[in-house]
C-alpha positions in Angstrom: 0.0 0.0 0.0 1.8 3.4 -0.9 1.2 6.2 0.8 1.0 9.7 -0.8 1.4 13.4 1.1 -0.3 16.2 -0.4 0.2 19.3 0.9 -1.6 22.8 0.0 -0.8 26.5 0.8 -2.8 28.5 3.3 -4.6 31.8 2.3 -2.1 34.9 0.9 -2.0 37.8 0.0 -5.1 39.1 1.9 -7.2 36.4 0.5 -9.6 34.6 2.7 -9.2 31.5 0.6 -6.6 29.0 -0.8 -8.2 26.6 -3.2 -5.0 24.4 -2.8 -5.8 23.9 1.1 -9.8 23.9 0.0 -9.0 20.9 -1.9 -6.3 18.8 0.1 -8.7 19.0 3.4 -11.6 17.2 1.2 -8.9 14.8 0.0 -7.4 13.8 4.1 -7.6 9.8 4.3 -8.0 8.8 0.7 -8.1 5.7 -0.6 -6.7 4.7 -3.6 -6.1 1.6 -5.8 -3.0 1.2 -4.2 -2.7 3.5 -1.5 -3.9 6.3 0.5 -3.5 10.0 1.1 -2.3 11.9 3.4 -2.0 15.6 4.1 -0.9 18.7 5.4 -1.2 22.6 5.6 1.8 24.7 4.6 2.3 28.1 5.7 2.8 30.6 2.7 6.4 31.9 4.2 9.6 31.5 2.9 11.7 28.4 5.4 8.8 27.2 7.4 7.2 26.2 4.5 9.8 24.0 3.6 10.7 22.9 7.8 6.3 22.4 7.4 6.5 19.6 4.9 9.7 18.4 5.8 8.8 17.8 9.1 5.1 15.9 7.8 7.6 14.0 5.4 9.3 12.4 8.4 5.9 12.2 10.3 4.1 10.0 7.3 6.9 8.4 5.7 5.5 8.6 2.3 6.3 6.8 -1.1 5.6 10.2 -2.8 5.0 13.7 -2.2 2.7 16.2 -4.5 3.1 19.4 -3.2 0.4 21.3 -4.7 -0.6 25.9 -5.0 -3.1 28.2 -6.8 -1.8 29.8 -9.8 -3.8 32.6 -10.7 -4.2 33.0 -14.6 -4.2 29.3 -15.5 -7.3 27.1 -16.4 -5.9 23.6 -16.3 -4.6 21.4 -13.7 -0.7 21.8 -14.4 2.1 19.7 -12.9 5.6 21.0 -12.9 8.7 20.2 -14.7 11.2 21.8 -12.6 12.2 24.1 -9.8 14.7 26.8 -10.0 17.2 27.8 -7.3 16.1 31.6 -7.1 13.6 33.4 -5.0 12.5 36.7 -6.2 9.2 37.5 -4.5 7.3 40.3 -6.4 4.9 40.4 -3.2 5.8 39.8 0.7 5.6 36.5 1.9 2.9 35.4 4.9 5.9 36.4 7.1 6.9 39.4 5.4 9.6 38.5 3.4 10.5 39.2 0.1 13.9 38.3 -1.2 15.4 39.8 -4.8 17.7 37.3 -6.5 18.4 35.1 -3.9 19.2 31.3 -3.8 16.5 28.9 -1.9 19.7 26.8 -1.1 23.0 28.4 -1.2 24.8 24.9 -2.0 22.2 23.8 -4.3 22.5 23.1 -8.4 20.5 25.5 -10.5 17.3 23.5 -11.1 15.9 20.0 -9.8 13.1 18.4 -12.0 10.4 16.9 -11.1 10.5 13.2 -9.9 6.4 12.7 -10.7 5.4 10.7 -13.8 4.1 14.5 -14.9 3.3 13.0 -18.7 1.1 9.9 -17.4 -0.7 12.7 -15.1 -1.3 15.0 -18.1 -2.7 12.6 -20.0 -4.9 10.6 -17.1 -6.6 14.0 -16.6 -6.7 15.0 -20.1 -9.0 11.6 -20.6 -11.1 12.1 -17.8 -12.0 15.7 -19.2 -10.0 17.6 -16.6 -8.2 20.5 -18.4 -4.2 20.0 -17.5 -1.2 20.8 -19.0 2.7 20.3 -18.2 4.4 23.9 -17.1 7.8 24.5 -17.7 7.4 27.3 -14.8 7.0 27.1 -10.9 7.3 30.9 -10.5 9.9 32.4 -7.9 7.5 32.8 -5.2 6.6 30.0 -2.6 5.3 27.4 -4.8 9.0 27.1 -6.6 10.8 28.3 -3.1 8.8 25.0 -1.6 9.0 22.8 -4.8 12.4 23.2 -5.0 13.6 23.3 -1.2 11.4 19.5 -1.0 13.5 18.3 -3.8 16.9 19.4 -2.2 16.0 17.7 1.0 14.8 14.4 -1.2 17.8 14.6 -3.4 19.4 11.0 -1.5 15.8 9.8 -0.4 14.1 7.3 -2.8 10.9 9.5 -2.3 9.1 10.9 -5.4 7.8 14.5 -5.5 6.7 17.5 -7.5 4.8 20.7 -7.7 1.0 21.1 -9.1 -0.6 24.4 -9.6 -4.4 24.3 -10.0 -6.8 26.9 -10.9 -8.6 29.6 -8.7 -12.1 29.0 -7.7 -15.3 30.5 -9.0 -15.5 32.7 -5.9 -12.1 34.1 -6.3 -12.8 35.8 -9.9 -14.4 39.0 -8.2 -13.9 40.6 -12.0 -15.2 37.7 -14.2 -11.9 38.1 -16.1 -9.7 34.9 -14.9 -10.1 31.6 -15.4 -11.5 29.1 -12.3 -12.4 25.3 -12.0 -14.8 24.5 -9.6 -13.6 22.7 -6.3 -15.0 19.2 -6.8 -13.1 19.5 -10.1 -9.8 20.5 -8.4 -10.7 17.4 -6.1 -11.2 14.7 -8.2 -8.3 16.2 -10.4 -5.7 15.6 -7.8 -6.7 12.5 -6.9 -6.6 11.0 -10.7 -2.9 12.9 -10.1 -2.2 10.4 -7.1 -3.2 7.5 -8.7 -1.6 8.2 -11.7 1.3 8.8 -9.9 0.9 5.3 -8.1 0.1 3.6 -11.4 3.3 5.0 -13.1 6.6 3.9 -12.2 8.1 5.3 -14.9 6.7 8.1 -17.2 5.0 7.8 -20.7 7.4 9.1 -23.6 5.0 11.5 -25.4 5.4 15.4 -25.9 4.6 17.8 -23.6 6.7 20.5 -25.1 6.7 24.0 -26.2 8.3 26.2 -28.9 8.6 29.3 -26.6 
């Protein structure tokens, strides 16, 4: 039975609402073909929200990690490809911060990728009628800052782990001009991205790139 840790961001940016942590409550003791879910609620703030899922990591013990965050602009359900060592915040942090140019690990490599079977969970989703896409960007706020920081401290730990971003809600469009996904969508989107995840081993070769 493999066990799988999703994690979602608390409310930011003077938002009463994360969908991330709207969804990954609903999805707390999930059972899967396979396995189960667990979860956990991450601070939006620069260490702790790494020390947060760190800390669950060594709680759980998981086979794999998704750590998952809104993204604000994008309709589909969009896993990762890779994590960039640089935080440049172009808003504070829960906790204030907001680091320029600055490293999430100072002895890290530039970039870790993703160790999810992203393609398989594009497609699984893209099947079920669940709009999702591979992104080649995490951002530099705390989605990559937490991406990436999770795959430094998995780098010698046969643990797999990656980043999805997922829509707003309805509710959160207050203009009508952004793009949502309903919550039960969101739901049963992440869940087809555990068990994908847990039916995939290795990743199906098909494209997922882009020209620029």
């Amino acid at each position: 039975m493999k066990k799988i840790l999703i994690t979602g961001f608390e409310p930011f940016d003077g938002a009463s609402i994360n969908p991330a942590l709207e969804a990954v409550n609903k999805l707390s003791q999930t059972k899967l073909d396979g396995g189960e879910i667990v979860v956990c609620e991450v601070p939006v703030t620069r260490f702790e929200s790494i020390d947060k899922v760190v800390a669950a990591i060594e709680m759980h013990q998981p086979d794999y990690v998704i750590t998952v965050g809104q993204a604000a602009g994008r309709a589909g359900i969009t896993p990762e490809r890779v994590a960039i060592n640089v935080d440049d915040f172009r808003i504070a942090d829960n906790g204030g911060n907001q680091p320029i140019d600055q490293p999430v690990a100072v002895d890290g490599p530039d970039a870790y990728f993703s160790t999810l079977p992203i393609k398989a969970i594009t497609r699984t989703l893209q099947e079920q009628g669940i709009p999702c896409q591979v992104s080649n960007t995490a951002g530099t706020f705390v989605c990559n800052h937490l991406f990436y920081g999770v795959q430094h401290y998995l780098r010698d730990k046969n643990i797999g782990h990656g980043f999805v971003h997922i829509p707003l809600l309805p509710e959160q469009d207050t203009t009508g001009n952004q793009p949502t996904m309903s919550l039960d969508v969101i739901v049963e989107g992440l869940r087809l991205v555990a068990q994908a995840t847990i039916n995939h081993e290795q990743d199906v070769v098909i494209t997922a790139g882009q020209i620029c």
